[in-house]
C-alpha positions as a Python dict, from the first residue, in 0.01 Angstrom:
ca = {
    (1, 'X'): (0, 0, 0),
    (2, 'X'): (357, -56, 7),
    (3, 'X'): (514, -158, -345),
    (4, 'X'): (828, -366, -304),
    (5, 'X'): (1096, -443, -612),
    (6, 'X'): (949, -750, -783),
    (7, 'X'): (596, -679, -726),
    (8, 'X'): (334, -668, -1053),
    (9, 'X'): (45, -487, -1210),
    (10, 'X'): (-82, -662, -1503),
    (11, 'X'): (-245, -484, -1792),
    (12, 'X'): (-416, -662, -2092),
    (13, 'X'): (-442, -705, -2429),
    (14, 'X'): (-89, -613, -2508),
    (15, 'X'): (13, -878, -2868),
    (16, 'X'): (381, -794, -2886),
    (17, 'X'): (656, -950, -2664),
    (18, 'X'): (890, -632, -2578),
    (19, 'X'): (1115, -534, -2320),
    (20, 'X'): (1205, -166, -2194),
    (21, 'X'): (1438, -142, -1892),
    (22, 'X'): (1338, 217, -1820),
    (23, 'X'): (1357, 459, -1465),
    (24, 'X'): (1056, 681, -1447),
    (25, 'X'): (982, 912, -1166),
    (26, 'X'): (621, 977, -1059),
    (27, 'X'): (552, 1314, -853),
    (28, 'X'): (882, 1266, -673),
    (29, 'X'): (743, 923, -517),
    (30, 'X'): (765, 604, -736),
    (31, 'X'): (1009, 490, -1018),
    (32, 'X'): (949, 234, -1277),
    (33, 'X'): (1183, -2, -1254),
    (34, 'X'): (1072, -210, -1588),
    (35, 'X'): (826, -267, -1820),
    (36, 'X'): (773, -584, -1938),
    (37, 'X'): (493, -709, -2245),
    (38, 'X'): (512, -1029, -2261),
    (39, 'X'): (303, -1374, -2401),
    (40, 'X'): (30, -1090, -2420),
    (41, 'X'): (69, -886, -2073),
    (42, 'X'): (202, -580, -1970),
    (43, 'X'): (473, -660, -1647),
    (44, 'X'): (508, -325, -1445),
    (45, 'X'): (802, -348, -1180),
    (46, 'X'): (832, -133, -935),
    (47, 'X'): (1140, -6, -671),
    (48, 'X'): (1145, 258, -387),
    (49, 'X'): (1309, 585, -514),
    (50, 'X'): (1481, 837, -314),
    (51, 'X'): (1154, 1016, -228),
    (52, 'X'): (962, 650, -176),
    (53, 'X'): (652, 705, 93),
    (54, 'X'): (573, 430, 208),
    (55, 'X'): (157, 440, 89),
    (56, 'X'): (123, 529, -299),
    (57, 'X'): (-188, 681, -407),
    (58, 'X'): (-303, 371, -642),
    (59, 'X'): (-520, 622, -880),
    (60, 'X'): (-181, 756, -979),
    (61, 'X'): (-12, 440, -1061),
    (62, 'X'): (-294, 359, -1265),
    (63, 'X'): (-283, 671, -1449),
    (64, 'X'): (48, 645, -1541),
    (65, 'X'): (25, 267, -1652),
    (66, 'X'): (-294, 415, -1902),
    (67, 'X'): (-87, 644, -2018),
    (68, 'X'): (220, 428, -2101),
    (69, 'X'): (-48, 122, -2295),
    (70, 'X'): (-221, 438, -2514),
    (71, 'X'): (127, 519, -2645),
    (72, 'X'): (221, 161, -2712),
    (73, 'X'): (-157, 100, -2917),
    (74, 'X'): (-122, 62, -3300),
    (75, 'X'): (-318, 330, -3472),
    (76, 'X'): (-504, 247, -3836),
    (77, 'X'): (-314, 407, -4146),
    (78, 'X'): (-517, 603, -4359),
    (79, 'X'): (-481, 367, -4645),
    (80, 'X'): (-614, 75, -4453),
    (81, 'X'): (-939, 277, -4353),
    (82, 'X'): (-1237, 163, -4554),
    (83, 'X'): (-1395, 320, -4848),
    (84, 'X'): (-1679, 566, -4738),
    (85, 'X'): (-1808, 870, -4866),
    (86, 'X'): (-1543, 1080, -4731),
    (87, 'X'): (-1277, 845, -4813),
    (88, 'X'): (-1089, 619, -5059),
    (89, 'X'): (-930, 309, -4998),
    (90, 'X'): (-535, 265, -5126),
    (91, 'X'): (-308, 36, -5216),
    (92, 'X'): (-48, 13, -4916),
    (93, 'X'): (287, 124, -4964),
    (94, 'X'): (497, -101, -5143),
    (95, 'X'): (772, -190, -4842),
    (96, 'X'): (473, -212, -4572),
    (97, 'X'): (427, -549, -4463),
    (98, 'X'): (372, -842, -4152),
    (99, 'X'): (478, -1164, -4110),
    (100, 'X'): (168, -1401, -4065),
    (101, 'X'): (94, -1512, -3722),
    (102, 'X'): (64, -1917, -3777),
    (103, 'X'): (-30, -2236, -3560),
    (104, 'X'): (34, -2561, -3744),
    (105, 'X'): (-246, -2730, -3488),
    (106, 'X'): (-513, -2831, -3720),
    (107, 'X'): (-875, -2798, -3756),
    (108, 'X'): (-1108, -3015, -3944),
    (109, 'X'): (-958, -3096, -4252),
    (110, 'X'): (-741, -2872, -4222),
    (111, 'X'): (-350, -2847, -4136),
    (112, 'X'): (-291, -2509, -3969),
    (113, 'X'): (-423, -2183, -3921),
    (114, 'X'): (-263, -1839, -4044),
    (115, 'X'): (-295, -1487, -3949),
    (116, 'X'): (-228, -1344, -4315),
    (117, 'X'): (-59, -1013, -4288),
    (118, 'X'): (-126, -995, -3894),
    (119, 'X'): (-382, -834, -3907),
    (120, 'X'): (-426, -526, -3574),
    (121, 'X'): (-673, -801, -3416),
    (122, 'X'): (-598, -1181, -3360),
    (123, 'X'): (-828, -1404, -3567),
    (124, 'X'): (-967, -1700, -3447),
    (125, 'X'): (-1171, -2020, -3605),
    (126, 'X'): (-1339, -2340, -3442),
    (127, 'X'): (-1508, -2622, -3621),
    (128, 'X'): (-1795, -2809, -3521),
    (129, 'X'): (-1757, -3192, -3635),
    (130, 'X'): (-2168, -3222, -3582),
    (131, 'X'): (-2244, -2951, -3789),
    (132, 'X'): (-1916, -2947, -4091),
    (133, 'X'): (-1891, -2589, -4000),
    (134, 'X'): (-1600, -2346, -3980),
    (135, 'X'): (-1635, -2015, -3779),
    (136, 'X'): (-1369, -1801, -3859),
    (137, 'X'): (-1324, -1472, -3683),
    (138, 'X'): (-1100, -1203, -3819),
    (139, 'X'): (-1021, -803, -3875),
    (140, 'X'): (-832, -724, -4164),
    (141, 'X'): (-804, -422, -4385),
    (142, 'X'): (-864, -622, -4747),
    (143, 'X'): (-766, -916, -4930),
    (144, 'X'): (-694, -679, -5236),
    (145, 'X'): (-419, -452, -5407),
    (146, 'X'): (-54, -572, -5325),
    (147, 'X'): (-111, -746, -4988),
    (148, 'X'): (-375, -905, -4801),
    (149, 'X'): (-510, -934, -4434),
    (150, 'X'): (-722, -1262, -4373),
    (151, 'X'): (-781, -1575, -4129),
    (152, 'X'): (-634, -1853, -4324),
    (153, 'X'): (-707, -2242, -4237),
    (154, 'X'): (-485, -2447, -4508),
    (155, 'X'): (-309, -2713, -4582),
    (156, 'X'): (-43, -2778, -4802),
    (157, 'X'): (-116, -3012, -5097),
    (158, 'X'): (32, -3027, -5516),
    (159, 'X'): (-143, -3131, -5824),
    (160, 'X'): (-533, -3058, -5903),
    (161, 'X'): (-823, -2911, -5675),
    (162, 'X'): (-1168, -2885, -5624),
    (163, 'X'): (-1268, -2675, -5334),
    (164, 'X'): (-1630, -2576, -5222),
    (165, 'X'): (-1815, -2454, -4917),
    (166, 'X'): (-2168, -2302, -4818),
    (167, 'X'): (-2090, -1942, -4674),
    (168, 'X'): (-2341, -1744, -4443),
    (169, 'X'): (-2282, -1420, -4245),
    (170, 'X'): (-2461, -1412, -3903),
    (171, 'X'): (-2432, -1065, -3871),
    (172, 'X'): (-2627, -930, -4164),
    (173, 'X'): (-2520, -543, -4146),
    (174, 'X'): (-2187, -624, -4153),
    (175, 'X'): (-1929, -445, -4417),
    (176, 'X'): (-2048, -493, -4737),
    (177, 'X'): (-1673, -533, -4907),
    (178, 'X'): (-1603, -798, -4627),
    (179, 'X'): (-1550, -1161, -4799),
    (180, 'X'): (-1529, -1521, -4713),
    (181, 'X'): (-1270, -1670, -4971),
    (182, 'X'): (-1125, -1966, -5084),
    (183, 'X'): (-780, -1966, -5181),
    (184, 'X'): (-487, -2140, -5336),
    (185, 'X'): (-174, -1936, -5285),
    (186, 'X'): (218, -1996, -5314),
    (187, 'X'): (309, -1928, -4962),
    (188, 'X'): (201, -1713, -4601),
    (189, 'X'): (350, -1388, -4668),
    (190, 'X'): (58, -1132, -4785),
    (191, 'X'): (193, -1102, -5096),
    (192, 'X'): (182, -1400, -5217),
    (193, 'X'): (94, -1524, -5563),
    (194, 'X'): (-264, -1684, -5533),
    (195, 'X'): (-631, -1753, -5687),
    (196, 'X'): (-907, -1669, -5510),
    (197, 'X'): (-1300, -1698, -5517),
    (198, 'X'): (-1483, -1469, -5261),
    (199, 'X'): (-1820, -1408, -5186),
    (200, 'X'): (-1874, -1061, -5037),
    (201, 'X'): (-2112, -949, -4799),
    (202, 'X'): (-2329, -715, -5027),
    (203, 'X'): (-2363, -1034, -5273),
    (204, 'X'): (-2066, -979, -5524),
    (205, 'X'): (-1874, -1235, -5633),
    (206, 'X'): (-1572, -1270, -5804),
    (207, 'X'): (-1265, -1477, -5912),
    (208, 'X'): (-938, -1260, -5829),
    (209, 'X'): (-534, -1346, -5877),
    (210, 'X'): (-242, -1243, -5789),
    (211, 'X'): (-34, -1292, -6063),
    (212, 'X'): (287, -1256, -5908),
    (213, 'X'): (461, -1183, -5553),
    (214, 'X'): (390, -851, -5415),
    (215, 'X'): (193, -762, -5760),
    (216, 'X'): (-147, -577, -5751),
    (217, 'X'): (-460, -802, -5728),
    (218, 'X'): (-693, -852, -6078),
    (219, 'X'): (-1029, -976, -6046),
    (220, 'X'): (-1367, -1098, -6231),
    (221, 'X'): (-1679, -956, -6096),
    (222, 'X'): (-2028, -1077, -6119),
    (223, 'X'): (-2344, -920, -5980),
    (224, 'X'): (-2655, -1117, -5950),
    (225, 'X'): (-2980, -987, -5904),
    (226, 'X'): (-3330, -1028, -5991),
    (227, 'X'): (-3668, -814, -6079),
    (228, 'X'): (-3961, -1022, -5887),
    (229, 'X'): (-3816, -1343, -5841),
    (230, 'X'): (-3671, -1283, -5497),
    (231, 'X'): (-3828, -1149, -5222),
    (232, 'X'): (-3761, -778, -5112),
    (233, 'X'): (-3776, -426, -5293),
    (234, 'X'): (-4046, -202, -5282),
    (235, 'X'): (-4205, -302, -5661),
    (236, 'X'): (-4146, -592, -5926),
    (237, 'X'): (-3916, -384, -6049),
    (238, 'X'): (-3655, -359, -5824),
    (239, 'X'): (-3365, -532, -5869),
    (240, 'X'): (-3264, -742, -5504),
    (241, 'X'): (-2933, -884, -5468),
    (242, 'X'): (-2914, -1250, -5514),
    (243, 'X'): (-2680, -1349, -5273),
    (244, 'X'): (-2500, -1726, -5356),
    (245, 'X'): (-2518, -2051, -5153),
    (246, 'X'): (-2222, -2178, -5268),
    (247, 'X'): (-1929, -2129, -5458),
    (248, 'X'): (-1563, -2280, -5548),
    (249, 'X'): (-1266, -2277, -5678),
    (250, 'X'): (-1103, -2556, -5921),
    (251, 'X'): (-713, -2562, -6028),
    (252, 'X'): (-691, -2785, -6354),
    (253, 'X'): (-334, -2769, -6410),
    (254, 'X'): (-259, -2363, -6433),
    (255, 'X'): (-613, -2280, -6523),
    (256, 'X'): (-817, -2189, -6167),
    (257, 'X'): (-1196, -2172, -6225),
    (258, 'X'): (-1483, -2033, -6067),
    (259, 'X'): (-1797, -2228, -5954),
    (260, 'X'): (-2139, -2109, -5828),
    (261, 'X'): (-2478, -2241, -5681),
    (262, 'X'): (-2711, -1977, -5600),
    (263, 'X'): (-3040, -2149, -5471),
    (264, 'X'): (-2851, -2468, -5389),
    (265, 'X'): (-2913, -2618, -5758),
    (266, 'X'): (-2598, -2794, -5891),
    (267, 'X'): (-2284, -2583, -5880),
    (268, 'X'): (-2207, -2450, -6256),
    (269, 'X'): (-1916, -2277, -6380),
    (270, 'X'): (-1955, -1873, -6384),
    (271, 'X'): (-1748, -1743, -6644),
    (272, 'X'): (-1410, -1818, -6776),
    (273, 'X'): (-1111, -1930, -6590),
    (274, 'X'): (-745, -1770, -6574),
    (275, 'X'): (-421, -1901, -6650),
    (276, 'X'): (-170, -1871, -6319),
    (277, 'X'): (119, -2095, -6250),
    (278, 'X'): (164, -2162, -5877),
    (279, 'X'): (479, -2388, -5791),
    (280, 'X'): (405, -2688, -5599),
    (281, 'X'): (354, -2782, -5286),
    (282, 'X'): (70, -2489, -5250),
    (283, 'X'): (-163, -2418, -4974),
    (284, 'X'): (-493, -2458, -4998),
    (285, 'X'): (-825, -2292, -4766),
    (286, 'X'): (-1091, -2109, -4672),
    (287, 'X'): (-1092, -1717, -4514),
    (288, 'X'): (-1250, -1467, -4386),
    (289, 'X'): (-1140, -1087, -4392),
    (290, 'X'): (-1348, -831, -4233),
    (291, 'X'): (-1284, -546, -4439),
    (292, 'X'): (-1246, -330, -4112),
    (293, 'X'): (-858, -311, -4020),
    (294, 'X'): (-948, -307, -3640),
    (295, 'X'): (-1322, -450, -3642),
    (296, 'X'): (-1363, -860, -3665),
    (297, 'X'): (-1668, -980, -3801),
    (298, 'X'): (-1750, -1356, -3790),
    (299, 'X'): (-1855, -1596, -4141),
    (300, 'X'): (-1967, -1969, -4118),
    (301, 'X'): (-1802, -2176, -4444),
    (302, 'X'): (-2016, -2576, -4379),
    (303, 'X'): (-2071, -2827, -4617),
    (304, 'X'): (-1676, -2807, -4688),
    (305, 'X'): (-1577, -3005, -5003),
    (306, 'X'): (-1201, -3053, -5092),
    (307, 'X'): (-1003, -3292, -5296),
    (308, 'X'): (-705, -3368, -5515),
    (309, 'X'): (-814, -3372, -5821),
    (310, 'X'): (-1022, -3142, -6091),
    (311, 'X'): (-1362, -3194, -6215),
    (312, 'X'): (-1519, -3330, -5836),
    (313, 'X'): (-1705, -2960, -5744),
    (314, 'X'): (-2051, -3031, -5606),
}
């Protein structure tokens, strides 16, 4: 196999455009003569050094092309892993953060679609116009503490807003602490002021702010469960997780308010809103964070309800 200057091996899943001009010898026989990542590939250029034979054993090449893509993959910081047994979540350090990765094509009722804090996996979403529903796809260490990791469809809109969506999991062993959200927040960066409702996988919900740029996350939690009125646990006197239909979010001004429908009965109010000023224009969406900084999971939001004005949540 004779490699020529200009010829290619492509190697995958590569997000970054970068480009090295770099000379590597190989046992004596090959040099490098560029490496290339670019619009998600990995470009390897080769030339004939002074050693050149004129068959190269192909095993090698790929070797040294694994070797070069392990070196260039992003590894998790300990801060971002999730909370287990052996380990406690953090806040990230104060000066870490990514740019969102954005498209402005819409979707649904939607404007355009956001990457929140890149997250180490590309998100995706698709909406089915038979159905209403939104699937969104995305890793992402938290939406939590000073910055936040999330697939964000929004659109940019000013005054008053009710928001509300149905929210399923198909995959029902996923993360507990993962959480479908809805969200009004000042701007893309992951630090940005915002309000959110979220409903998490283990059932919680909870009505959580950012009360300024880059500051830590507050929140109001509710747990819902009942002793023999839902099915599951071992006795009547277990307590099962009550997990909601639906929930939203309503801005009145600078109060943001949450709203809940377990069973599917009329959505109520749970609990007192919070006072947050958010400069207009805002944007405004649904999310989806995984929990798992380089796992996706997958959530449906259907039945998507949202309009310019307070008081309309059904």
């Amino acid at each position: 196999m004779n490699y020529k200057r200009g010829n290619t091996l492509r190697v995958l899943q590569h997000r970054k455009d970068i480009c090295a001009a770099i000379d590597i010898p190989h046992n004596g026989i090959l040099f490098i003569h560029g490496l290339r990542l670019l619009g998600g590939f990995t470009f390897i250029y080769f030339r004939r050094g002074y050693c050149m034979k004129r068959f190269i054993n192909i095993f090698s090449i790929f070797f040294l092309l694994y070797n070069l893509t392990a070196a260039q993959t992003p590894t998790v910081p300990d801060w971002a892993q999730p909370a287990s047994p052996t380990h406690i979540q953090v806040s990230p350090p104060a000066d870490f953060h990514r740019p969102a990765r954005t498209s402005n094509k819409s979707i649904g009722i939607f404007e355009g679609q956001s990457d929140i804090g890149a997250a180490m996996l590309t998100g995706s979403s698709s909406y089915n116009s038979i159905t209403g529903q939104y699937t969104i796809i995305s890793a992402g260490y938290n939406v939590w503490y000073v910055r936040d990791e999330f697939r964000f469809l929004w659109k940019k809109m000013s005054g008053d807003i009710s928001l509300a969506a149905d929210i399923s999991y198909p995959d029902s062993l996923g993360f507990g602490d993962r959480k479908a959200i809805l969200v009004i927040r000042q701007s893309l960066d992951d630090d940005s002021k915002e309000a959110i409702v979220a409903l998490h996988g283990a059932g919680m919900i909870h009505l959580a702010w950012r009360p300024e740029k880059g500051f830590r996350i507050k929140d109001m939690e509710y747990r819902i469960g009942s002793r023999g009125g839902l099915p599951g646990g071992n006795s009547p006197d277990d307590l099962v997780t009550a997990h909601a239909k639906r929930i939203g979010i309503e801005k009145r001004g600078d109060s943001f308010a949450l709203f809940v429908s377990i069973n599917g009965e009329s959505m109520n109010q749970f609990g007192a809103p919070i006072q947050l000023h958010i400069a207009e224009p805002f944007y405004v969406g649904i999310g989806f964070c995984s929990h798992l900084p380089d796992k996706s999971d997958t959530a449906i939001l259907s039945n998507v309800f949202l309009v310019n004005s307070a008081g309309e949540i059904h």
